[in-house]
C-alpha positions in Angstrom: -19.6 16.3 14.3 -22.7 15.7 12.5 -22.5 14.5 8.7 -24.9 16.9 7.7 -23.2 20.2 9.1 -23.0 23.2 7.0 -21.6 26.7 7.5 -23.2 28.8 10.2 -25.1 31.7 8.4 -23.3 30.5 5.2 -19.7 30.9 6.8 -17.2 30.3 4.4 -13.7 29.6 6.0 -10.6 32.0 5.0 -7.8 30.2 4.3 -5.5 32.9 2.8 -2.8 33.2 5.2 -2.0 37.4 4.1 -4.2 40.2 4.1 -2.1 42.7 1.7 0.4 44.0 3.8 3.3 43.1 1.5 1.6 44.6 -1.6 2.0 48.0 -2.9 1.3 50.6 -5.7 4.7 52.5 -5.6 8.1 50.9 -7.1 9.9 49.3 -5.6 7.2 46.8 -4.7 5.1 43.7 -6.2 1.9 44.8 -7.2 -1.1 41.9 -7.0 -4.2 42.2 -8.8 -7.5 40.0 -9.3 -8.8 40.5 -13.2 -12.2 39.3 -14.3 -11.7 35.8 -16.3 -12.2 36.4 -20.1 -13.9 34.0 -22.3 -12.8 33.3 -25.9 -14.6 36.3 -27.4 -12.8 38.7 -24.1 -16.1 39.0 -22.4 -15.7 39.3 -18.6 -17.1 35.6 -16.7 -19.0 36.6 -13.3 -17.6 35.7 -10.1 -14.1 34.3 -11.9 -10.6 36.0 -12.0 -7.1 35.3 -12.7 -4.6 36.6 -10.2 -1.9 39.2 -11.2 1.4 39.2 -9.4 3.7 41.7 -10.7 7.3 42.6 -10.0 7.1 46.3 -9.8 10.3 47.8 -10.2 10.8 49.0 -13.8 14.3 51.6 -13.2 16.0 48.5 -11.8 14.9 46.0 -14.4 12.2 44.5 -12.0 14.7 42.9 -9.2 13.6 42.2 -6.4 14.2 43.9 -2.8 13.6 41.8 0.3 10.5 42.9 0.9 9.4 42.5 -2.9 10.5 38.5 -2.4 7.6 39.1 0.8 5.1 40.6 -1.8 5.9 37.8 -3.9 5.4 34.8 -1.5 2.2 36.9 0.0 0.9 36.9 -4.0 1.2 32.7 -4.9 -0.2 32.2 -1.1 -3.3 34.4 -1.8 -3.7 33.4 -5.0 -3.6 30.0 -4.1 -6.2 30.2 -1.5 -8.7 32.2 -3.2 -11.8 29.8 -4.9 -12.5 32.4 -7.6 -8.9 32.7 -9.1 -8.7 30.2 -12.2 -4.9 30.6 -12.6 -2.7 32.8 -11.8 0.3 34.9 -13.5 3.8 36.2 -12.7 4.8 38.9 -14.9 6.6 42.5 -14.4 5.8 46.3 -15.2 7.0 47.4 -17.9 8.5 46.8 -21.8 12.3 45.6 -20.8 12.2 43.2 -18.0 10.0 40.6 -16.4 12.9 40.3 -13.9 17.0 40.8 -14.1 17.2 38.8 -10.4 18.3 39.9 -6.8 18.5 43.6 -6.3 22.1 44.0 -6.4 22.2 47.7 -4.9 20.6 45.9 -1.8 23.5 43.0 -2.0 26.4 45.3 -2.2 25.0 47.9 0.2 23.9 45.4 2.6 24.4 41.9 2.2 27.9 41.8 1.2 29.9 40.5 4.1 26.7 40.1 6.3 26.9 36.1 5.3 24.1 35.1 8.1 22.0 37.8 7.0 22.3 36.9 3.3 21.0 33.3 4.6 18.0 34.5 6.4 17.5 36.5 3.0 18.2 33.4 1.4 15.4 31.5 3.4 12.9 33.9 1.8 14.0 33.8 -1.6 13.8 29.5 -1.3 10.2 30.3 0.4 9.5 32.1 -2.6 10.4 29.7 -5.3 8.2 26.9 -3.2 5.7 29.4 -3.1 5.5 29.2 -6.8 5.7 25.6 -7.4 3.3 24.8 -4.4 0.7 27.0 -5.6 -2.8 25.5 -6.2 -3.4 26.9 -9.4 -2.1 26.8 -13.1 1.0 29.4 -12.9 2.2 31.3 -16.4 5.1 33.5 -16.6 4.4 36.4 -18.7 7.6 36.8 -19.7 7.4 40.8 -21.1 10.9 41.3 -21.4 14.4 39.9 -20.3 14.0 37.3 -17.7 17.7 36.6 -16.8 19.5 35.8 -13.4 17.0 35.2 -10.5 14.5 36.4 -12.5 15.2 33.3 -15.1 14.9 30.7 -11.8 11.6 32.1 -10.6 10.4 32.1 -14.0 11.5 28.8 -14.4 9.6 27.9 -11.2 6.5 28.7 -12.9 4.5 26.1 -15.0 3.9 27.8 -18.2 5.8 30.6 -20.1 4.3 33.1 -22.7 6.9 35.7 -24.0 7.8 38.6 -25.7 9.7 37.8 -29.0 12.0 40.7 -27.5 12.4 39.0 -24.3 16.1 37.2 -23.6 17.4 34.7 -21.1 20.3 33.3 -19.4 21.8 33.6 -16.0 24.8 36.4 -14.4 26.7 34.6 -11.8 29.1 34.0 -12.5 30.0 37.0 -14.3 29.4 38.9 -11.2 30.1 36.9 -8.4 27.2 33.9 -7.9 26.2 30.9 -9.1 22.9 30.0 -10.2 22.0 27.9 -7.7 18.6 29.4 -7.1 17.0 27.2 -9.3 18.2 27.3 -12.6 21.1 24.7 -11.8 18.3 22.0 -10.7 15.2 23.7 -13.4 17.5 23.9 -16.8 18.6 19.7 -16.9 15.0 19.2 -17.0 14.2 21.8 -19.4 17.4 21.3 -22.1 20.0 19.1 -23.0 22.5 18.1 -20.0 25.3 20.6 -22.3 23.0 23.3 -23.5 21.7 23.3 -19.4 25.7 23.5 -18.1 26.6 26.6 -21.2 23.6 28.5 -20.4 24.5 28.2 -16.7 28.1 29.0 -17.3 28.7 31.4 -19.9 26.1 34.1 -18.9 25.1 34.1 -22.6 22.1 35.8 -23.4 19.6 33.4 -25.8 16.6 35.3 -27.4 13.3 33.7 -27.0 13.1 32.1 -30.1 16.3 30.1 -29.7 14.4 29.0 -25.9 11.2 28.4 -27.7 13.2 26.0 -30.3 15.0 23.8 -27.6 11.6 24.0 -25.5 12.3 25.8 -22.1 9.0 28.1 -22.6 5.7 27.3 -24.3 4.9 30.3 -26.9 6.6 33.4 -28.3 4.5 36.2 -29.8 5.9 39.9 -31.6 5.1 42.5 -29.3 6.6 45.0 -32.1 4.1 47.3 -34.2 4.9 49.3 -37.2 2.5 50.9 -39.2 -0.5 49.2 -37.5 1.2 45.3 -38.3 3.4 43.4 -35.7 6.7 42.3 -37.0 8.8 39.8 -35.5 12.0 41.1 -33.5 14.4 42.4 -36.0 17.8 41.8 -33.5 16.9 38.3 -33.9 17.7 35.5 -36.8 14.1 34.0 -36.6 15.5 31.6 -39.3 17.9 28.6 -39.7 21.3 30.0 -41.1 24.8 28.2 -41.3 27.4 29.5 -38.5 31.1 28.3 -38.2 29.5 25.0 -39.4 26.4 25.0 -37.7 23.0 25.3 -38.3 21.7 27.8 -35.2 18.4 29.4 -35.1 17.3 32.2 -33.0 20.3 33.7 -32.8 21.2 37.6 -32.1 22.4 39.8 -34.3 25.6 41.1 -34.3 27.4 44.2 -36.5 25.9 46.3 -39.0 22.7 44.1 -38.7 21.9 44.6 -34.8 22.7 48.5 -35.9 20.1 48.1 -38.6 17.8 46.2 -36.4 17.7 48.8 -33.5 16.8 51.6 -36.2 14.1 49.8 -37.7 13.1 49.3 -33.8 13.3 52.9 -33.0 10.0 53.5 -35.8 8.0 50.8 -34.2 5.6 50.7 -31.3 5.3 48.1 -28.2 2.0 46.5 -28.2 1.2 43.9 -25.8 -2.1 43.0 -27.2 -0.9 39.3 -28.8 1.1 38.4 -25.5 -1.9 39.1 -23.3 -4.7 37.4 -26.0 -2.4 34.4 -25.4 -1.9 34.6 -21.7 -5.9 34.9 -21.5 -6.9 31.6 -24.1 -4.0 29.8 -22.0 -6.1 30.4 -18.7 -9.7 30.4 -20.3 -8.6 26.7 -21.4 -8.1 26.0 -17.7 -11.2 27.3 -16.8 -12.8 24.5 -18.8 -11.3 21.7 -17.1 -12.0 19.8 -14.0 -10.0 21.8 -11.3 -9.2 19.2 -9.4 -8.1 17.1 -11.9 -6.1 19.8 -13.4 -4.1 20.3 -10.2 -3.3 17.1 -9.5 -1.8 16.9 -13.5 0.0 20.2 -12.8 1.4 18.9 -8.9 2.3 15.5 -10.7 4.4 17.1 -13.2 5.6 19.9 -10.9 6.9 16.6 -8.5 10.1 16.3 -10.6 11.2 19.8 -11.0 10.9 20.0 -7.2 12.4 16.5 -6.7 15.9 18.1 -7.9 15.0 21.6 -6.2 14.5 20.1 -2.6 17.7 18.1 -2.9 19.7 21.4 -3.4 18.1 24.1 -1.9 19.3 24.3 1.6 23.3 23.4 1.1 22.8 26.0 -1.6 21.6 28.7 0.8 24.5 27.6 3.0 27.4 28.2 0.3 25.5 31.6 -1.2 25.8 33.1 2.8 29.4 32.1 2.9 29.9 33.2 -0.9 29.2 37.1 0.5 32.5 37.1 2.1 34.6 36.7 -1.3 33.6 36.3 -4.8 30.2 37.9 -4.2 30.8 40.9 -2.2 33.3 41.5 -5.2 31.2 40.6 -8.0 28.1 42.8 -6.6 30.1 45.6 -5.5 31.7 45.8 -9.3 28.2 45.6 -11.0 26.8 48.5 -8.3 29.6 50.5 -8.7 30.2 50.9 -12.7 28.5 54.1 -13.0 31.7 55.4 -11.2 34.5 53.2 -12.9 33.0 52.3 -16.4 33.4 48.8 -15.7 30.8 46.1 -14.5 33.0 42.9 -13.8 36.4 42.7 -11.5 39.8 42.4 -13.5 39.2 38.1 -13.4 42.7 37.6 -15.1 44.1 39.7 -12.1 42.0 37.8 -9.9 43.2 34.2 -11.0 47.1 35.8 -11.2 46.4 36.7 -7.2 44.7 33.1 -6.6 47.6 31.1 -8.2 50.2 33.5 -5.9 48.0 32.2 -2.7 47.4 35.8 -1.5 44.9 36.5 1.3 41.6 37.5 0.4 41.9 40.7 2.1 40.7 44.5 1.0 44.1 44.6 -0.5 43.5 42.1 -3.2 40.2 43.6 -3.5 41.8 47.0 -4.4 43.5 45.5 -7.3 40.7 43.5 -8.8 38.1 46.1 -8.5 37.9 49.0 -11.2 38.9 52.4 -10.5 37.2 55.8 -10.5 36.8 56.6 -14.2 38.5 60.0 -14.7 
């Protein structure tokens, strides 16, 4: 090949592997969207966008179907081949959620005690998460409202995180039948401390964004809360140090008469996303003024040790999840998708344990007894 070729007729090669078919307008789907760049006065830059990808499934909390973990992938692959995309951000519809995890009508209805199909579902969902961290841009999670569960690990998988002072985070599974082994096992020692990673992994806790912003595991916190033309900050949440059972906490939830108060004073106010967009937009306009190159290769280099613990995991995790769908989880998602009918979200656990220390079968009998009944 000659050294001075160029591109026939100005041929410019197409490396973008999807050409929208996993993308959609109508819930429940993942929406993705090129916006014009702004610079620091919001003016649109020509020929220079950030790419949207969107979780679009607002009456479900934004979890994810299989074919939303598709739109996903299909999103971080486009946006990553696209010259004219700066950076790109991962963010939901909606005020409540940026993402609650795995569907979990689709993993009772379908996935529970289908253990090999859970794994090829599994195989997407680890495609996804590498789809994230192996993207060639700058990633921020716009974090717009509770980004628990899965939706905590794929979040987590991103490189930046801008959120909602209402947002909150922690993980469900074991609560309702899982383990967070999708991420946030191998993402939250590198985050926290080895003790605050194992209780938020653990205790399915939910921490407000403050309390994350304080011991580091996202990068800003704005109010998204407007009352009489002024944002406040979140009144659920202790935004200052107080003294509890000994201990000086900080970003703590309210509890009592002052969560009741809180949610009142909530009820006059307005959502206003305006200061959590303004800081998604300065975050990628700083981007836009750096070498790219020499901006991916900081981003891949840090990105290198999250992935480090990630790859080591991943595929013996998908491995235990599958076989997980023929106990714990097929009861744990078939309690949470039924408690419209019995009232209750969980299994009876203490029964549970009482029936594990007897050595009884796992069988539909002891499922019977653990699982709630029709609320009369």
């Amino acid at each position: 090949m000659s050294l001075d070729w160029v591109p026939r007729d100005n041929e410019i090669k197409n490396h973008i592997l999807f050409k929208g078919e996993y993308w959609g307008t109508e819930p429940p789907c993942v929406v993705f969207e090129k916006k014009p760049l702004l610079d620091a006065e919001g003016r649109e830059v020509k020929g220079l966008y950030t790419a949207w990808i969107r979780l679009n499934n607002p009456k479900q909390y934004n979890s994810y179907t299989t074919d939303m973990v598709k739109g996903v992938i299909a999103g971080f692959r486009a946006a990553s081949g696209d010259r004219s995309v700066v950076a790109a951000v991962f963010t939901g519809t909606g005020e409540k959620a940026f993402c609650s995890g795995g569907n979990t009508r689709e993993y009772a209805e379908y996935y529970a005690n289908r253990p090999n199909e859970y794994g090829e579902y599994m195989d997407l969902f680890n495609a996804m998460v590498d789809s994230i961290l192996e993207c060639r841009k700058p990633v921020i999670c716009r974090v717009n409202g509770m980004r628990v569960a899965g939706g905590q690990e794929i979040g987590m998988a991103c490189d930046l995180a801008v959120a909602s002072d209402l947002a909150i985070f922690g993980q469900a599974g074991t609560r309702h039948g899982s383990a967070p082994v999708g991420g946030s096992s191998d993402f939250l020692p590198w985050f926290l401390s080895a003790e605050d990673a194992m209780w938020n992994c653990v205790s399915c806790e939910l921490w407000s964004a403050y309390k994350m912003r304080l011991k580091n595991l996202i990068t800003k916190v704005v109010p998204v809360l407007k009352k009489g033309g002024e944002f406040i900050r979140n009144p659920q949440v202790f935004t200052d140090a107080y003294l509890k059972d000994g201990e000086v906490v900080y970003g703590e939830l309210k509890t009592g008469e002052e969560a009741k108060a809180a949610k009142a004073l909530m009820r006059e106010c307005e959502i206003d996303f305006y200061m959590l967009d303004d800081e998604v937009n300065k975050m990628v306009w700083h981007f836009a003024n750096l070498f790219p190159g020499c901006l991916q290769m900081s981003i891949d280099s840090i990105r290198t040790k999250k992935k480090y613990f990630w790859d080591q995991a991943k595929i013996s995790s998908r491995h235990w999840l599958a076989a997980n769908m023929m106990g714990e989880a097929y009861l744990g998602f078939n309690a949470f998708n039924t408690k419209k009918i019995t009232g209750v979200d969980t299994i009876d656990f203490i029964k549970y344990r009482q029936a594990i220390a007897e050595g009884r079968l796992m069988d539909e009998s002891l499922f019977e007894a653990v699982l709630g009944k029709p609320a009369k």
